[in-house]
C-alpha positions as CSV (number, residue, x, y, z in Angstrom):
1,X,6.4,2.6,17.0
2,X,5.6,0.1,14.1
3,X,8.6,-1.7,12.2
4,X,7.3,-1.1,8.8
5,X,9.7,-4.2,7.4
6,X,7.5,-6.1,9.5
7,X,4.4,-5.4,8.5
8,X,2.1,-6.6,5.2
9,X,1.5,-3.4,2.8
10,X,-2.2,-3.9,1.2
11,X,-2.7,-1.4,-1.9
12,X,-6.4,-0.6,-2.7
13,X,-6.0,-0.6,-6.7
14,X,-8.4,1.5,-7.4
15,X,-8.5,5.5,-7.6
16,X,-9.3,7.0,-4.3
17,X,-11.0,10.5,-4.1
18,X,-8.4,12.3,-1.6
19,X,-10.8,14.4,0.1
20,X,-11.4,11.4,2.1
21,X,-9.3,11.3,5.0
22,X,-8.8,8.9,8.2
23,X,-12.6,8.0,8.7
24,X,-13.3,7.8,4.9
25,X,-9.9,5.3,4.2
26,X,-10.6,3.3,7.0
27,X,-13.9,2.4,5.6
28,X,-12.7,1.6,2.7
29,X,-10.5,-0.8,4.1
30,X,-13.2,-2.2,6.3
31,X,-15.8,-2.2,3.3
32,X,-14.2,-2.8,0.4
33,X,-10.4,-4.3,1.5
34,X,-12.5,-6.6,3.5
35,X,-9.3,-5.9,6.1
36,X,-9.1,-5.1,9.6
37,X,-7.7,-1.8,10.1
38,X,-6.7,-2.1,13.6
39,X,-4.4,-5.1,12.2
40,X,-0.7,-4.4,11.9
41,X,-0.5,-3.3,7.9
42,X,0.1,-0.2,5.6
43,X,-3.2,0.4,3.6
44,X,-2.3,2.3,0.4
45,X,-4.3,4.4,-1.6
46,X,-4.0,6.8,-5.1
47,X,-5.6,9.1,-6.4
48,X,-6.8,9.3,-10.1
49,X,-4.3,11.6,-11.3
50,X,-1.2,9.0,-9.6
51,X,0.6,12.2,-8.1
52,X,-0.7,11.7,-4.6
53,X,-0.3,8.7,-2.3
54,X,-1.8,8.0,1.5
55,X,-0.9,5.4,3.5
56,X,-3.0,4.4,6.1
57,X,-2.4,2.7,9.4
58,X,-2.7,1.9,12.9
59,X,0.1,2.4,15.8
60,X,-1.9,0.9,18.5
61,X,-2.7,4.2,20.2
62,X,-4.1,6.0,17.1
63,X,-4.5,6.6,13.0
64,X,-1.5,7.8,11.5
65,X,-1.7,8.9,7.9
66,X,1.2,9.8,5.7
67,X,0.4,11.9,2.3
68,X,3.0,12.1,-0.5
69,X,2.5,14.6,-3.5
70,X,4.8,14.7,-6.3
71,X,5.9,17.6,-8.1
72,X,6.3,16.6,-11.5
73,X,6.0,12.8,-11.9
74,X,3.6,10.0,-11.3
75,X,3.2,7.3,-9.5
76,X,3.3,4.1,-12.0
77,X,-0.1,2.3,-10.3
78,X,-0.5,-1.3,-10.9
79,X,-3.6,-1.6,-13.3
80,X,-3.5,-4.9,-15.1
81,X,-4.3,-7.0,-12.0
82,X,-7.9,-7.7,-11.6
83,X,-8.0,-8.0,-7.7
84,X,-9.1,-5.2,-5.8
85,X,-6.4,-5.3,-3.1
86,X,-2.8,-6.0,-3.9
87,X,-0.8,-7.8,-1.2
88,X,2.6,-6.3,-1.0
89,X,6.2,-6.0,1.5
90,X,7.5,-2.6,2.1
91,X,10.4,-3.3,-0.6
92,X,7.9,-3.3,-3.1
93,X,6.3,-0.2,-1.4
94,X,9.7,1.5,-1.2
95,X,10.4,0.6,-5.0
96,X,6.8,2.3,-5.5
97,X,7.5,5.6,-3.9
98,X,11.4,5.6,-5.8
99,X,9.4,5.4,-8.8
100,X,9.8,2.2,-10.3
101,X,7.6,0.3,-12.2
102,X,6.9,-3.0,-9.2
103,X,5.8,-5.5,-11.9
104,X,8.9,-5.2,-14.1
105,X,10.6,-6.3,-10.6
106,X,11.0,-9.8,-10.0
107,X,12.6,-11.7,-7.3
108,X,14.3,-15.1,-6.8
109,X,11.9,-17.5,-5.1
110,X,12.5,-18.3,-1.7
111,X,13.6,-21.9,-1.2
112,X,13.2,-23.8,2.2
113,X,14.9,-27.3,2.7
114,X,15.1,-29.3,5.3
115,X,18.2,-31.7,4.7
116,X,21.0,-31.5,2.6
């Protein structure tokens, strides 16, 4: 079983058509992610009219693949970034499927010392 709060979380911005299912997703993480799906990660997809989510991944014994549909809402897609995959931790996944807007969110910068 995969810790998801240990894993990366690797959105593909743009609008997947979601007749495409394990095969279809996992080429386009191969092919256009330029990601290895059979490396621990959540590979997220949406489709155009941002009421359905898939997430892709690997368990090391097979595909799983988890499919979300909202009822009444939609999901608040990040379309202002000009990269094709967005790099994300499953907080910012989480804050995603609550429906909160992810860029309004921003977080203290982590600082590392090494003396006082």
């Amino acid at each position: 079983m995969m810790h998801f709060a240990d894993v990366p979380v690797y959105l593909h911005r743009e609008f997947v058509d979601f007749r495409k299912q394990i095969n279809g997703l996992s080429l386009i993480v191969q092919n256009c992610m330029n990601e290895s799906v059979f490396e621990p990660g959540l590979f997220v997809f949406c489709n155009k009219k941002r009421d359905k989510l898939k997430v892709l991944y690997w368990d090391k014994t097979g595909f799983c693949l988890w499919h979300k549909r909202l009822e009444k809402d939609r999901f608040i897609w990040p379309r202002k970034c000009e990269l094709k995959v967005i790099h994300w931790n499953h907080e910012q996944l989480n804050w995603l499927l609550r429906g909160f807007d992810v860029s309004q969110f921003k977080s203290h910068n982590e600082l590392k010392y090494k003396a006082i």
